[in-house]
N, C-alpha and C positions, 0 to 999 in steps of 0.2 A: 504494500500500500504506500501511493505517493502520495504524502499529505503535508499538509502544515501549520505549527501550532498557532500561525496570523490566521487560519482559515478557522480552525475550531472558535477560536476567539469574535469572527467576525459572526461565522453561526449561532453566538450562543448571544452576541449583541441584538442579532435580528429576532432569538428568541426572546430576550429581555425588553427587546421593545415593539414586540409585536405585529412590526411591519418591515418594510425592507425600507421604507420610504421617512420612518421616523427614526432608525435604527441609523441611516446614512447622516443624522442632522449628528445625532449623539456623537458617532466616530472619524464623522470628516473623513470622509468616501461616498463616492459617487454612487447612484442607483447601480447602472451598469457594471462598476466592479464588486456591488457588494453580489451581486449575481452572478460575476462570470466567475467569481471566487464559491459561491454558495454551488453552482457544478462541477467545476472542479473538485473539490470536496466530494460531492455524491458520486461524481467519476469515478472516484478511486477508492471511496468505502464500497459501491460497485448495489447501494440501495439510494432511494427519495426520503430525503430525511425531513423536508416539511410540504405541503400543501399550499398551492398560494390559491386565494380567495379573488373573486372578483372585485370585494370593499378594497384591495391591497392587503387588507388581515391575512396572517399566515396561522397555520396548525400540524402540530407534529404527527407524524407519523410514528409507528412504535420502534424505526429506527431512529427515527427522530430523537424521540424520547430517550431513550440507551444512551445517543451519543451528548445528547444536552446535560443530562448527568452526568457524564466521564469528562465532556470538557468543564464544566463546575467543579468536580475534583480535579482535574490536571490544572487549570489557573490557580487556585485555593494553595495548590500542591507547591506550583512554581513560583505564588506568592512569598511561601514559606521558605523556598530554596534561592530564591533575590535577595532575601532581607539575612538568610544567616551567610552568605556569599558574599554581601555587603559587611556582616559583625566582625566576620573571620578577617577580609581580604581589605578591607578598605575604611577601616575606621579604626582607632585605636581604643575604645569602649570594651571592656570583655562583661560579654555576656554568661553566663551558665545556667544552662536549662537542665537542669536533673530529675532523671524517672526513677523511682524507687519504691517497694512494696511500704503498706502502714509499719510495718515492724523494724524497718530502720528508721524510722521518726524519734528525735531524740537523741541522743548523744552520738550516735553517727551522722541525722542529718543536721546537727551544730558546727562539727569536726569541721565537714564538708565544705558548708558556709563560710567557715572563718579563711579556709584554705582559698576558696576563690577573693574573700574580701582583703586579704593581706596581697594581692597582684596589685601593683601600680595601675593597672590600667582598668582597674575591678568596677563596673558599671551597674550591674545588677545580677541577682541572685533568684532564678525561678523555678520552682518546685513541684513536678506533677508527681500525681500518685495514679496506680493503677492495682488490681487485685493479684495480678499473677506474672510472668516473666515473659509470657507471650504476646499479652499486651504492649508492655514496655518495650520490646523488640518490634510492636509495631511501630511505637510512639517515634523510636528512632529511623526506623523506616521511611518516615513520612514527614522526617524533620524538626516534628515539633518540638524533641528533645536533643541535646545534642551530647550528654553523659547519661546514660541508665545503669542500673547496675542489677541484674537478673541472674537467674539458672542458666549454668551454659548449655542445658540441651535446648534451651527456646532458642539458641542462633546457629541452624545448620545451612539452608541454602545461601544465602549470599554471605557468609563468616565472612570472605573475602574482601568484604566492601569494607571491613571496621579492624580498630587497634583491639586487641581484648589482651586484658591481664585477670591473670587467678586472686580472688579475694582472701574466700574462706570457705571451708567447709559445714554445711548448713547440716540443722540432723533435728531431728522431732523430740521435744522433753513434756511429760505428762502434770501437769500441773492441779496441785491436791489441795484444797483447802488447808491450814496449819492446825488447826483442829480433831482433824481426821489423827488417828494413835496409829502409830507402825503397824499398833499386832490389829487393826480394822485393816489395813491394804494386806495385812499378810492372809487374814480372816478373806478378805475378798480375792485376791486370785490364787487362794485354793479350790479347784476344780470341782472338791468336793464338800463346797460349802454351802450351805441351808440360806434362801432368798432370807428368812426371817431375822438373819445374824448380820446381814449384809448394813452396813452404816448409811443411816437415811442419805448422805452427802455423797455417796459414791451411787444411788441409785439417778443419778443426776448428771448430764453433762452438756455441755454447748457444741452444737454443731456448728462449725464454719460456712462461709457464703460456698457455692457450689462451681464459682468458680478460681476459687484457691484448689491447687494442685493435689493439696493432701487431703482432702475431706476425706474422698473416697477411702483411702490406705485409713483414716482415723476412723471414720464409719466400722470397717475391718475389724482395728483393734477391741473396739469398745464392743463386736460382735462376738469375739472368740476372748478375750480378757472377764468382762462384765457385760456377760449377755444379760443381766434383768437391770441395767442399766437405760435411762429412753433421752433419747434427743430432746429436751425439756428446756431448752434455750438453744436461739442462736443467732450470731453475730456476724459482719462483715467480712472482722480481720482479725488477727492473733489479739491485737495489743487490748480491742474490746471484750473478748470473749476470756482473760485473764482479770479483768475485773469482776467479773460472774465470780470466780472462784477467791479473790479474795476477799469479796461480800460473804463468801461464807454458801454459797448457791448450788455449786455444784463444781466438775471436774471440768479438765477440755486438753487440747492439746494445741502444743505451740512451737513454733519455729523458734530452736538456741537464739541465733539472733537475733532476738526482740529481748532478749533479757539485759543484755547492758542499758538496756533505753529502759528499765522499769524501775519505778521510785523502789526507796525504801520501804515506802509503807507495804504498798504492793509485793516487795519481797518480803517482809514480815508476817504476811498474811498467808503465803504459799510455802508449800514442799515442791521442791522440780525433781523427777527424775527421766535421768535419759532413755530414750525407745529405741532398740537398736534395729538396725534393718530397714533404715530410711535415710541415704544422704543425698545431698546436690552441693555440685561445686558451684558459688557463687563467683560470677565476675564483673567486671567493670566495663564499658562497650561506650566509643565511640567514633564517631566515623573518622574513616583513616586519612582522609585531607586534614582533620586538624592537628594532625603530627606536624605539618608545617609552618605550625602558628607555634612558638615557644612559649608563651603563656599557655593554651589549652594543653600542650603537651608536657608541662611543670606541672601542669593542677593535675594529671590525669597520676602522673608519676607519683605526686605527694598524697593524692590518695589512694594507691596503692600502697605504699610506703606504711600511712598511717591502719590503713586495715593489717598490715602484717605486723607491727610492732606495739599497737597498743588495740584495735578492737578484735582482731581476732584473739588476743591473750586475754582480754577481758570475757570473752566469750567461755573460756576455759576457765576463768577462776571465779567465777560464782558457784555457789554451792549446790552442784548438782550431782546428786546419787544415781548412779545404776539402778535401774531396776530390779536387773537379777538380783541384785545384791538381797530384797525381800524375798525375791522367791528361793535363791537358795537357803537362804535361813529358814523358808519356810519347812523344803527339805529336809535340813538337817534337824529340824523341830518334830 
């Protein structure tokens, strides 16, 4: 297909202005060219992409319609790719746009801030959030972001286009009201224990949104762990569904890395133990032209840097128990 992106553009003016005749006032071009552009166009996508009326009113066709949406997203798109082409290449303002799940909110996403605000050239600091790492792999996809930090299986087909460095290693810890006694979780996942013995707060847990990656695998555990256990809350994201249990509500489970980011109180209220047989390498992602900018390619470095030498050790020295560690005591009991 020979096309081009002046002709989608001039298409999607004639459809924004409804005529070919009010459409030529808005973009200063002639009737005749926006026409012999508007066949060309259909030349070469090889359908009739609008209907013209005898008022001059024009109406889409259902190729019509397809391509009036695809050029609303390619301008939206090329919008987005002008102005970070412009941040990168032609202005000395640094920008950072950062994609990251709710459970690095908080003393990761402080770190991160201060690292871009201490650049000389440091302009502003933008923060989206997303539920899962596939998302965020779109976010950068489509420009909006221009650091995310995700699972690295969410980036297989184009790896190519981006820098990636290794964070940390991510792993699932079960979070138990402080209340709850040792010998109630040892009482509960013994196999052969009576529903009637079972600790009213372990009959309780929060399920996560359904589109966080672990639900299902946590759905799993709480089926073969604490089958008379019910989904009796549930919440967006890790960092909301840990409030449930430090109210004292019920259990849930949560991604290691959201624990550097949770207050004291919230750790005073909770037991964590770890759930083995769930990891993902966490990494950092951004596209690979901004290696040529030595600001974006400092910040990307220093937060690398700082995930290997103070939060991923943070992640290690909170106090969190194995699990087995109950059940073999339960054994040996």
């Amino acid at each position: 297909m020979d096309f081009t992106f002046r002709q989608l553009e001039i298409f999607r003016a004639v459809v924004v202005a409804g005529s070919i005749t009010k459409a030529s006032h808005r973009i200063s071009l002639s009737q005749p060219s926006i026409s012999q552009q508007l066949a060309k166009l259909e030349e070469s996508l090889g359908v009739q992409l609008i209907n013209r009326n005898r008022t001059g009113s024009i109406s889409l066709t259902p190729a019509g319609d397809f391509w009036y949406r695809a050029a609303q997203d390619l301008s939206e798109r090329m919008q987005t790719i002008l102005q970070e082409h412009d941040q990168t290449f032609r202005t000395s303002n640094m920008e950072l746009k950062l994609g990251i799940t709710p459970a690095l909110r908080g003393t990761f996403l402080t770190a991160v801030a201060r690292i871009a605000q201490e650049e000389a050239s440091f302009h502003r600091f933008e923060l989206v959030y997303d539920l899962n790492s596939n998302l965020l792999v779109e976010q950068l996809r489509m420009h909006r972001v221009n650091f995310a930090v995700f699972a690295a299986e969410a980036l297989s087909e184009d790896a190519g286009s981006f820098a990636v460095a290794n964070l940390f290693v991510d792993t699932i810890v079960w979070a138990v009201p402080a209340s709850v006694s040792d010998d109630d979780l040892r009482l509960a996942l013994d196999p052969a224990r009576h529903s009637q013995a079972l600790h009213p707060l372990l009959r309780h847990y929060v399920e996560i949104d359904p589109s966080v990656p672990t639900r299902s695998a946590s759905n799993e555990w709480y089926r073969l762990h604490l089958p008379q256990a019910a989904p009796s809350f549930r919440a967006p994201t890790f960092a909301s569904s840990i409030e449930f249990v430090a109210d004292g509500l019920a259990t849930c489970h949560i991604s290691r890395s959201l624990v550097p980011n949770l207050s004291q109180n919230v750790l005073q209220n909770v037991k964590l133990f770890q759930v083995d047989g769930f990891e993902r390498h966490i990494v950092l992602a951004m596209r690979k032209h901004f290696l040529s900018h030595p600001t974006y390619a400092r910040i990307f470095q220093r937060i690398v840097d700082f995930c290997h030498d103070d939060y991923g050790p943070a992640m290690q020295a909170q106090m969190i128990r194995p699990l087995s560690d109950l059940e073999t005591r339960l054994r040996v009991a």
